[in-house]
VOPAGU-2260 file (C-alpha; in pm, 1 decimal, decimal comma):
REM VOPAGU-2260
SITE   aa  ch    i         X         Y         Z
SITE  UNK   A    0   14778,0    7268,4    6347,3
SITE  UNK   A    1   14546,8    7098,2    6595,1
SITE  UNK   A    2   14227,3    7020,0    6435,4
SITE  UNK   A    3   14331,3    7022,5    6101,0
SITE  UNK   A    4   14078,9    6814,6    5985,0
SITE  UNK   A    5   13750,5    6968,1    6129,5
SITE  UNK   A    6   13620,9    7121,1    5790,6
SITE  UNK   A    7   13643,8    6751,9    5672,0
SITE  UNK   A    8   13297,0    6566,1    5590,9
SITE  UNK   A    9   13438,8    6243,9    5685,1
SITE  UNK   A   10   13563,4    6457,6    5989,6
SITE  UNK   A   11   13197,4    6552,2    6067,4
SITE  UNK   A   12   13088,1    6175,7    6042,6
SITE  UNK   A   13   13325,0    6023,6    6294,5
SITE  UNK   A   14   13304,6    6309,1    6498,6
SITE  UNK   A   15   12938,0    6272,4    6682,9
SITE  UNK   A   16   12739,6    6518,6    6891,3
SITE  UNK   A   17   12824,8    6636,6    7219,2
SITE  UNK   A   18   13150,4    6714,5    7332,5
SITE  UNK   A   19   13428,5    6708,3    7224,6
SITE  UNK   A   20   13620,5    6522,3    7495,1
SITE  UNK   A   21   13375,3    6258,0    7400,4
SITE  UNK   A   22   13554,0    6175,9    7101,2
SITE  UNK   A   23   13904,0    6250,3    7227,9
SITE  UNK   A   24   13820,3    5972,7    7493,0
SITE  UNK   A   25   13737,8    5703,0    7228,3
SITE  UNK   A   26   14074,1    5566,5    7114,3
SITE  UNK   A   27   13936,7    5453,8    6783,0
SITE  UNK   A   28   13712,6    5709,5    6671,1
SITE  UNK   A   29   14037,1    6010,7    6803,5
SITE  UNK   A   30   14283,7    5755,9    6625,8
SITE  UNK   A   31   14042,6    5763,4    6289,7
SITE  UNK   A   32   14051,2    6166,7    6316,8
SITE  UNK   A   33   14416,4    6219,6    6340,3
SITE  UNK   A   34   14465,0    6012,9    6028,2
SITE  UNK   A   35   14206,9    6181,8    5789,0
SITE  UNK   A   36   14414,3    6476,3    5771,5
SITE  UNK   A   37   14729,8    6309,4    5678,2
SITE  UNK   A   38   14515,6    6053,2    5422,4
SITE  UNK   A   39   14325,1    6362,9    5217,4
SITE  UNK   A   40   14584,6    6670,5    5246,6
SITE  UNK   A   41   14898,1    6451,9    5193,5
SITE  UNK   A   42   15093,6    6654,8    5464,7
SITE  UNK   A   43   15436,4    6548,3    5620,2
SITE  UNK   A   44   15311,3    6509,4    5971,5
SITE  UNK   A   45   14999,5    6436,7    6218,2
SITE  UNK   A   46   14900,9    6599,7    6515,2
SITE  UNK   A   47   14715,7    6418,1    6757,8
SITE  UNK   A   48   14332,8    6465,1    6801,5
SITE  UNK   A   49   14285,5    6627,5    7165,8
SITE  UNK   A   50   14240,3    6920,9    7325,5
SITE  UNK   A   51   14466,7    7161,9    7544,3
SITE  UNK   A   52   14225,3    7087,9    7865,9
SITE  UNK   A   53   14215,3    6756,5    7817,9
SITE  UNK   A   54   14424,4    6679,6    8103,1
SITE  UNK   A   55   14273,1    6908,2    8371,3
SITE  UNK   A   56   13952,3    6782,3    8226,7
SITE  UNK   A   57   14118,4    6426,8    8322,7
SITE  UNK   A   58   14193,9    6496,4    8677,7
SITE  UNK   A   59   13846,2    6576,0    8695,6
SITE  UNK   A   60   13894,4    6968,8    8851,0
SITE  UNK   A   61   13569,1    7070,7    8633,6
SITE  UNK   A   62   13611,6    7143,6    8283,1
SITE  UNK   A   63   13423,6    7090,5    7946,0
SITE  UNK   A   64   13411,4    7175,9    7615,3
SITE  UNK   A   65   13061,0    7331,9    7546,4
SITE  UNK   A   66   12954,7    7306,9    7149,9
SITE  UNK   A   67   12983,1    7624,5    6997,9
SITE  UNK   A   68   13101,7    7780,6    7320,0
SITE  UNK   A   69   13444,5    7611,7    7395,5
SITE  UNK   A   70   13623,1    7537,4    7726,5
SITE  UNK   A   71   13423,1    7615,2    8012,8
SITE  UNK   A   72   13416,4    7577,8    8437,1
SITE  UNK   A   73   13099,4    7568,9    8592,6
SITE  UNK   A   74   13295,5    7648,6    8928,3
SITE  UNK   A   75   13554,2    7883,0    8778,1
SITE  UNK   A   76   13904,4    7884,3    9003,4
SITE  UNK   A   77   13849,1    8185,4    9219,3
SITE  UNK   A   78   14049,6    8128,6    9606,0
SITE  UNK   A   79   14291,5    7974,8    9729,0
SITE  UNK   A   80   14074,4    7655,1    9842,2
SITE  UNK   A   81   14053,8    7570,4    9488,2
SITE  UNK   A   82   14363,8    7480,6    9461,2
SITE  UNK   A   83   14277,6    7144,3    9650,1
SITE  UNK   A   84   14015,4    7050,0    9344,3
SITE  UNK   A   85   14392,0    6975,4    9190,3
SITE  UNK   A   86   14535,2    6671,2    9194,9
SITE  UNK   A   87   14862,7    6495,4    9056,3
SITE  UNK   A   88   14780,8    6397,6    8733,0
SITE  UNK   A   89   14870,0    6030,5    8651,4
SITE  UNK   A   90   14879,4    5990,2    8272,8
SITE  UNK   A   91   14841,7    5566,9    8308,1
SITE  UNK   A   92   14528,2    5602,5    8473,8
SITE  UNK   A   93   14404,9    5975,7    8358,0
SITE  UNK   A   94   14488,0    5961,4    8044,3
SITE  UNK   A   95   14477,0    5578,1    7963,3
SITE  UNK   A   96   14258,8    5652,8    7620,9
SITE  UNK   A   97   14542,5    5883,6    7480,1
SITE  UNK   A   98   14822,0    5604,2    7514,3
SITE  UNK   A   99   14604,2    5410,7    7313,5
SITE  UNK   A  100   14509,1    5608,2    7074,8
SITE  UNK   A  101   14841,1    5679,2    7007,2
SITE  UNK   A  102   14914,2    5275,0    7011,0
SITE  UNK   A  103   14683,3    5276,8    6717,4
SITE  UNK   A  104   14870,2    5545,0    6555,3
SITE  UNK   A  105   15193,8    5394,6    6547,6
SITE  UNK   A  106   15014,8    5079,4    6391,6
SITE  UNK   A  107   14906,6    5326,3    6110,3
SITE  UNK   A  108   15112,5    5617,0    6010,5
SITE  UNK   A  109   15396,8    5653,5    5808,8
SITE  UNK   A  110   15440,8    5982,3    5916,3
SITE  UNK   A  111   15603,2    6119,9    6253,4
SITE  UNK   A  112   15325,6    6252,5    6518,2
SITE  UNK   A  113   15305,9    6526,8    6691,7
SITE  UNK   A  114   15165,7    6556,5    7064,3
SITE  UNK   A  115   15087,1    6890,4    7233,3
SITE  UNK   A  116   14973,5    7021,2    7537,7
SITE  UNK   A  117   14831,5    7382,5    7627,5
SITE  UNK   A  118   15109,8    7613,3    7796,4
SITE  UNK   A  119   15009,8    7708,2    8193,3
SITE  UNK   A  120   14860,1    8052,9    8107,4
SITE  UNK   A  121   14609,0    7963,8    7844,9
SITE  UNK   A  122   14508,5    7662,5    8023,9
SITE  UNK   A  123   14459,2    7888,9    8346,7
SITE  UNK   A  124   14275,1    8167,1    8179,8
SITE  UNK   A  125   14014,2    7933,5    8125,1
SITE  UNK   A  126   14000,6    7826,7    8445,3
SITE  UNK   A  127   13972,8    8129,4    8574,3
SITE  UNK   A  128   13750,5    8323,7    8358,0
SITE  UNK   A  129   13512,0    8045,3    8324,0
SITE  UNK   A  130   13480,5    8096,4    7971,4
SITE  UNK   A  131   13647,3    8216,0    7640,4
SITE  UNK   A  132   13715,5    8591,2    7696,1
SITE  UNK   A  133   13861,0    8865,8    7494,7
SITE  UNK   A  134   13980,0    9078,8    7773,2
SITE  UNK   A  135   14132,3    8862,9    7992,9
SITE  UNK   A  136   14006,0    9057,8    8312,7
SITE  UNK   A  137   13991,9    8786,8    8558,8
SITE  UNK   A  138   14312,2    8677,2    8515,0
SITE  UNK   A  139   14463,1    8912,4    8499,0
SITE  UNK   A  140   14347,1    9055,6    8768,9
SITE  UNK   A  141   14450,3    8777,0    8962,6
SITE  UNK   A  142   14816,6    8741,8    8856,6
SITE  UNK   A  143   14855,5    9090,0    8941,2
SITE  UNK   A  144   14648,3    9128,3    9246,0
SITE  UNK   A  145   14765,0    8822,6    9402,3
SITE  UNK   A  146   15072,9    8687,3    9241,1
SITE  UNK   A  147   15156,2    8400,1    9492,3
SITE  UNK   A  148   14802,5    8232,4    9437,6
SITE  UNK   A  149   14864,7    8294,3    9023,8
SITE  UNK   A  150   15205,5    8097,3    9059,5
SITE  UNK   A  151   15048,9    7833,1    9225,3
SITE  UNK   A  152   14775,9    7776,8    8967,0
SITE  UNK   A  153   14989,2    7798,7    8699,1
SITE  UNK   A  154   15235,3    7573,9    8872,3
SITE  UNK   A  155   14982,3    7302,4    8916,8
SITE  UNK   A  156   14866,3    7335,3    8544,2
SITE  UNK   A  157   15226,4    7321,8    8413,8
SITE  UNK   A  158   15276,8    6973,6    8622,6
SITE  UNK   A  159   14967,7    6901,2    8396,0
SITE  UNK   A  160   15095,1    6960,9    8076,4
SITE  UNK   A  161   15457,2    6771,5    8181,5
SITE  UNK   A  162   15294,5    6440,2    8276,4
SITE  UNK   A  163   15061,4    6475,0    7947,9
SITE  UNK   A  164   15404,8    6573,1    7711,4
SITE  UNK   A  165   15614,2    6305,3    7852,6
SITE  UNK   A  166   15342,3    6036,8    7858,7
SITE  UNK   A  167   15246,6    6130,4    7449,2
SITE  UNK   A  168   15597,6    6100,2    7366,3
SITE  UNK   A  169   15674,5    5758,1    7519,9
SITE  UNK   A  170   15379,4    5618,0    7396,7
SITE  UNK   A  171   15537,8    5763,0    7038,6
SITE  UNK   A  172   15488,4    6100,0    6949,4
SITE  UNK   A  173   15838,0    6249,2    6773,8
SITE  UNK   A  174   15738,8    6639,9    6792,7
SITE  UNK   A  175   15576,3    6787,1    7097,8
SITE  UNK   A  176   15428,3    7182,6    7059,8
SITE  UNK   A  177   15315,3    7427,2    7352,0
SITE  UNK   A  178   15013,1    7605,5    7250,6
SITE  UNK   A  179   14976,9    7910,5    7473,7
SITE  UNK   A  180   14724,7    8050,2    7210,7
SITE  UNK   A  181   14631,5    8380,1    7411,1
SITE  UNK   A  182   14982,6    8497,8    7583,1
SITE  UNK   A  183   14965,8    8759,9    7309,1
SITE  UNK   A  184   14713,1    8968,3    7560,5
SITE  UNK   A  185   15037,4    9024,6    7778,6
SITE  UNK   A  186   15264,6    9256,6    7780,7
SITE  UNK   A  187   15568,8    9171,2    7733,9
SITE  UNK   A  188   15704,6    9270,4    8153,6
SITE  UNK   A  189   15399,4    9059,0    8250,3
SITE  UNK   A  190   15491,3    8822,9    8045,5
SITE  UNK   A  191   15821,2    8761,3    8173,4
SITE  UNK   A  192   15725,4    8764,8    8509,7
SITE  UNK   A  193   15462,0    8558,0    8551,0
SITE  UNK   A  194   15384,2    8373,3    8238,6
SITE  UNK   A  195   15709,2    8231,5    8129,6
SITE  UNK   A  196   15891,5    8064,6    8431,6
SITE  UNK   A  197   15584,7    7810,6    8365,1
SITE  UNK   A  198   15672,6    7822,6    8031,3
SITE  UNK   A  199   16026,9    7717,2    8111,5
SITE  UNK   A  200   15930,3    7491,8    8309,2
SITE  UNK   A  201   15702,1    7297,5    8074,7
SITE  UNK   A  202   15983,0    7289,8    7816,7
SITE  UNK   A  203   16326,5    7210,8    8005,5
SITE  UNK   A  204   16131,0    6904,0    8186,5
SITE  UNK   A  205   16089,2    6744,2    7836,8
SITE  UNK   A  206   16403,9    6849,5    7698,8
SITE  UNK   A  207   16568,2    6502,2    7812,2
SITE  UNK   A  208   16328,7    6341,6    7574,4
SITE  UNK   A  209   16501,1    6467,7    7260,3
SITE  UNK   A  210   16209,8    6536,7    7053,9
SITE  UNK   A  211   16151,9    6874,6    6881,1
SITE  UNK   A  212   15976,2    7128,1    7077,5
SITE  UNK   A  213   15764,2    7391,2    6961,6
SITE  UNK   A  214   15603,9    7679,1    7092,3
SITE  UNK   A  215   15340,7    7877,1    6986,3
SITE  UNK   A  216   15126,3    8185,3    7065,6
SITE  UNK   A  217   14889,0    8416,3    6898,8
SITE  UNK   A  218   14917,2    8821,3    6850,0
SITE  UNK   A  219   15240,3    8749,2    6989,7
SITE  UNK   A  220   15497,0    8965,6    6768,2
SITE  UNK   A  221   15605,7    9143,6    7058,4
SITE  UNK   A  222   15693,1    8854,3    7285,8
SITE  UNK   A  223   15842,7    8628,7    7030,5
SITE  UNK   A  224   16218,6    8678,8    7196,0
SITE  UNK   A  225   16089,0    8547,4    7470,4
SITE  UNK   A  226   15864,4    8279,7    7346,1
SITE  UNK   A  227   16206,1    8135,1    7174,0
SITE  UNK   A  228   16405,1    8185,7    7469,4
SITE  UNK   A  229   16173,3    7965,5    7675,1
SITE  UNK   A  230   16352,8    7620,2    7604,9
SITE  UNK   A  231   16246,7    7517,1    7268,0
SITE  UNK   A  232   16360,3    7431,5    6896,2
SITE  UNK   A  233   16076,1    7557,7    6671,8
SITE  UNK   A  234   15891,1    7932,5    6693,2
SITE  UNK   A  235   15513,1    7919,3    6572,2
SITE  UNK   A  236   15458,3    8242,1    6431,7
SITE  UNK   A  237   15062,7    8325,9    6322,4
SITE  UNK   A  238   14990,7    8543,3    6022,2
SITE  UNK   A  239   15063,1    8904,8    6186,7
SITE  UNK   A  240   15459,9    8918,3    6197,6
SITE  UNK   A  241   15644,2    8841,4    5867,9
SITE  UNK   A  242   15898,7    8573,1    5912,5
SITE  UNK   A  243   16174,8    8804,7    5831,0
SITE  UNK   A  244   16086,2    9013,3    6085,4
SITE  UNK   A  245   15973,4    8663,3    6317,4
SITE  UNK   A  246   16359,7    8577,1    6238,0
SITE  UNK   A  247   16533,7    8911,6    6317,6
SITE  UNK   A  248   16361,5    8896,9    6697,9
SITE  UNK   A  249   16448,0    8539,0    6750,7
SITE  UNK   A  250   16801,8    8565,2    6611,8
SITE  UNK   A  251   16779,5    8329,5    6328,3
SITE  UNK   A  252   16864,8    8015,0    6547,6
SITE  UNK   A  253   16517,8    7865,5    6551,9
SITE  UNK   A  254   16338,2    7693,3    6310,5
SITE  UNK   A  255   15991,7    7893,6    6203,1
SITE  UNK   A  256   15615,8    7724,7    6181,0
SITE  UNK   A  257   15298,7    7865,9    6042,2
SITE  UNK   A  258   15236,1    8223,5    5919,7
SITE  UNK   A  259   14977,5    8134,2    5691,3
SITE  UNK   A  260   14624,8    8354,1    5814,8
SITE  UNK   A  261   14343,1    8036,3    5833,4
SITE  UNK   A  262   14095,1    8291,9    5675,6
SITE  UNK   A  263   14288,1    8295,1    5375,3
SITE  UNK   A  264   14215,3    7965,7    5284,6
SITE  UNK   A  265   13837,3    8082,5    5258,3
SITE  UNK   A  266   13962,0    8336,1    4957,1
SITE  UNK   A  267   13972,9    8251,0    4525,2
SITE  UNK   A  268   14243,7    8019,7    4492,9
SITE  UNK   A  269   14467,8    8270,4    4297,0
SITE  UNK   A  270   14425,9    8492,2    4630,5
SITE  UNK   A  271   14571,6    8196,6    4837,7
SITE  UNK   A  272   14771,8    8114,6    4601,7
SITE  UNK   A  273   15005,1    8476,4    4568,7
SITE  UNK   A  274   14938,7    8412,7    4988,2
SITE  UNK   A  275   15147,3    8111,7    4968,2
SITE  UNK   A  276   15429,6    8204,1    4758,3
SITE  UNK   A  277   15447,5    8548,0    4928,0
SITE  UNK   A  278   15517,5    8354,9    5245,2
SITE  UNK   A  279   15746,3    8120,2    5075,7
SITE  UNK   A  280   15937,5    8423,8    4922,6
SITE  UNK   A  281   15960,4    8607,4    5274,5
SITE  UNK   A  282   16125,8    8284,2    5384,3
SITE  UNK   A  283   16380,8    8383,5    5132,5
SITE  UNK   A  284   16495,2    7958,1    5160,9
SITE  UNK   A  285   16601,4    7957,4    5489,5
SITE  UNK   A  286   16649,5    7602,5    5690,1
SITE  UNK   A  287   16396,3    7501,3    5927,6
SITE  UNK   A  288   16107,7    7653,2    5789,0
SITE  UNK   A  289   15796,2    7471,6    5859,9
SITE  UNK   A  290   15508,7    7589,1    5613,6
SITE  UNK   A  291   15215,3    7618,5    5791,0
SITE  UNK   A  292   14890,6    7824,8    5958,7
SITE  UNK   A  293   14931,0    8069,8    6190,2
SITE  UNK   A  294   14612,1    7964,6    6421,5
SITE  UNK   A  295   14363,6    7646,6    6387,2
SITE  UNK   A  296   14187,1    7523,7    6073,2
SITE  UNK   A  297   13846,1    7717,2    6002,5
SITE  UNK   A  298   13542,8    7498,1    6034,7
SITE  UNK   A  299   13383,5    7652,2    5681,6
SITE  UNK   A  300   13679,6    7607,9    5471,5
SITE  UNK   A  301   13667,2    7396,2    5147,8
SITE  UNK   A  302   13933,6    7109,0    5196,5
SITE  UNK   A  303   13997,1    7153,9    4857,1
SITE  UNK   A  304   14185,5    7479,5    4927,2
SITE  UNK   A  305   14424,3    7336,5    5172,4
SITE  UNK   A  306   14460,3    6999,4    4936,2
SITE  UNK   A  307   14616,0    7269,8    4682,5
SITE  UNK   A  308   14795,7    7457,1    4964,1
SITE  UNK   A  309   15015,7    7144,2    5029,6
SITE  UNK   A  310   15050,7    7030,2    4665,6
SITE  UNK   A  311   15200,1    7392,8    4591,5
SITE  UNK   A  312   15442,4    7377,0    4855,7
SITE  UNK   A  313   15573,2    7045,4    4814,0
SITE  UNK   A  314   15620,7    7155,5    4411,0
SITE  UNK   A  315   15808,0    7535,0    4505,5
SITE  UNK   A  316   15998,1    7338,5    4783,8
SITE  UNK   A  317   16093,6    7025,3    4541,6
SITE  UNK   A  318   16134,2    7335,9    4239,7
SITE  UNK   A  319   16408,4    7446,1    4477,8
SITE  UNK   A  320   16588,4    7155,8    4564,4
SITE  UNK   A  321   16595,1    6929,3    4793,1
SITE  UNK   A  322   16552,1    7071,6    5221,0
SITE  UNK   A  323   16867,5    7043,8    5420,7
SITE  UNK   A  324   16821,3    6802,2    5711,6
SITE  UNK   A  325   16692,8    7019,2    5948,4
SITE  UNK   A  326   16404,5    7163,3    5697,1
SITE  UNK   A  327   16070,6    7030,3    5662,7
SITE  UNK   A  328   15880,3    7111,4    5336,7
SITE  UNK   A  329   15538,3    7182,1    5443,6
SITE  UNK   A  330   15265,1    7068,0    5729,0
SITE  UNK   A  331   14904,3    7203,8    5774,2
C-alpha cells in the first residue's frame, strides 16, 4: 500500500520535517523511501513514494499536506470561477521530480513498481471540503445541488490523474492503482452517477498501456460491482468484506488485493498470525490473489510485525505450490 514504509526508523530519518510534498519533490530522498520497504519487508513489489494530490498540488491550484492534519486548501473550490485556478497538467514540466525519481528506481529495483494516482472523487473532496472530513457535506452537497459544476471538477481532476498515470508508467512503473479511498461514503445510485464515469475515464485512457490496473476504495462492500466494472484488472478490497463474499459481487473474473485490517498488525503476533491464515483460508487458493492491507500502513506499528506478515505468506503460498501465472504471492 502507499506508504508502506512510514513506521520505519530509517523511514523517519530520510523523511525530514515539513511536508510531505517536500520529500516527494526530492528525487533522491522519494527514490531512498520507496526502496526501504522492499529492502526490510522482502515484499514482491514497490509502490512509489507520493501522494494522491501531488499533481493538483503540481499545477499549483492550492493544495498541501499539513503535518498531522493531511491534505488541505486554504481557498477551498467553491464556484464556478474556480475552475480557472485549473490548468492542463504537463507531467515533463509539473511533475519533472517524479520521472526522476522513478529513473533512479529502475537503476535499483529488482522488483516491478507500482505508480498510482488518486481517483477524481477523493481528490475533489478535498478540494472541496478544504480538509479531511468524515461527512462529506460539502461535496456532496455540491454534486447533488449542482451536478454540471461537480462534473466539471471532477473532469478536470481526472485529466490530472491521466497525465500523472501515463507519465509514471513510461518513465517505468509496471502496475498502476486508483485510490479513491473515500467513495465508500456514496451510495451506490450516487455512485454510479456521478462518481464513476470519472472513474472510467481514468482507467480506459491507460488501458492502451498494458499494465495492470487496480482500483481501490474503502467501506466500499456495497459498490464493489461497480468499482470492478470501472475498467480495471485487480479489486482492492479493505478488511470489511471477506474475499469470498469480495469475489461473489465481482464475479470471480478479477484478481483480489488487500483485506488485511492495518490495526491488526498492532495485535500479539499469534493474533496476526490466525489474521493471516484466516485470510489466506477465505481465499480458498484462488488465482490472482494479491495478499495485502486493506488501507495504509499505521504510523505506530512495529516493522517487525509486517517483516513476519510477509515471511508467513511467502511459506503458506510456497507450502502450497507454486502461483499460477497470473497469481502473486504476497505484497504489503
Amino acid at each position: 500500500m502507499r506508504q508502506a514504509g512510514r513506521s520505519l526508523p530509517e523511514y523517519k530519518a530520510v523523511r525530514g520535517e515539513g511536508s510531505i510534498l517536500q520529500a516527494i519533490q526530492d528525487p533522491e530522498r522519494a527514490a531512498e523511501i520507496t526502496l526501504q520497504p522492499v529492502r526490510r519487508y522482502g515484499v514482491d513489489a514497490a509502490i512509489l513514494f507520493s501522494d494522491i494530490v501531488t499533481p493538483i498540488f503540481a499545477s499549483g491550484f492550492g493544495i498541501d499536506i499539513t503535518p498531522g492534519v493531511g491534505p488541505t486548501c486554504e481557498q477551498p473550490f467553491a464556484s464556478a470561477a474556480d475552475l480557472d485556478r485549473f490548468r492542463p497538467l504537463d507531467p515533463s514540466v509539473d511533475l519533472d521530480f517524479q520521472a526522476k525519481t522513478i529513473e533512479i528506481l529502475m537503476g535499483e529495483l529488482d522488483v516491478p513498481l507500482i505508480g498510482f494516482a488518486g481517483a477524481p472523487f477523493t481528490v475533489a473532496s478535498y478540494l472541496v471540503e478544504g480538509r479531511p472530513t468524515r461527512d462529506f457535506a460539502k461535496v456532496k452537497a455540491l454534486m447533488t445541488g449542482d451536478p454540471k459544476l461537480w462534473h466539471q471538477l471532477a473532469d478536470l481532476v481526472a485529466d490530472s490523474a491521466i497525465a500523472t498515470l501515463r507519465a509514471q508508467v513510461e518513465a517505468g512503473a509496471k502496475a498502476v492503482q486508483l485510490f479513491d479511498s473515500w467513495a465508500g461514503a456514496l451510495h451506490p445510485a450516487h455512485y454510479r452517477e456521478y462518481v464513476l464515469p470519472h472513474s472510467e475515464k481514468v482507467l480506459a485512457a491507460v488501458a492502451d498501456l498494458g499494465v495492470p490496473r487496480t482500483h481501490f476504495g474503502i467501506n466500499s462492500g456495497e459498490l464493489l460491482p461497480l468499482i470492478a466494472g470501472a475498467g480495471c484488472e485487480v479489486v482492492g478490497v479493505d478488511w470489511r468484506t471477506p474475499l469470498s463474499v469480495a469475489r461473489e459481487r465481482t464475479g470471480g473474473t478479477y484478481a483480489l488485493q488487500g483485506n488485511l485490517d492495518p490495526a491488526l498488525v498492532l495485535a500479539p503476533w499469534e493474533v496476526l498470525e490466525a489474521e493471516v491464515l484466516r485470510i489466506l483460508d477465505d481465499n480458498a487458493g484462488h488465482p490472482g490473489y494479491i495478499f495485502n492491507l486493506g488501507h495504509g500502513v499505521l504510523p505506530m506499528t512495529n516493522p517487525e510485525q509486517l517483516e513476519r506478515v510477509v515471511e508467513l505468506v511467502h511459506r503458506v503460498g510456497t507450502a502450497r505450490g507454486p502461483a499460477p501465472d497470473n497469481a502473486a504471492n504476497a505484497s504489503t
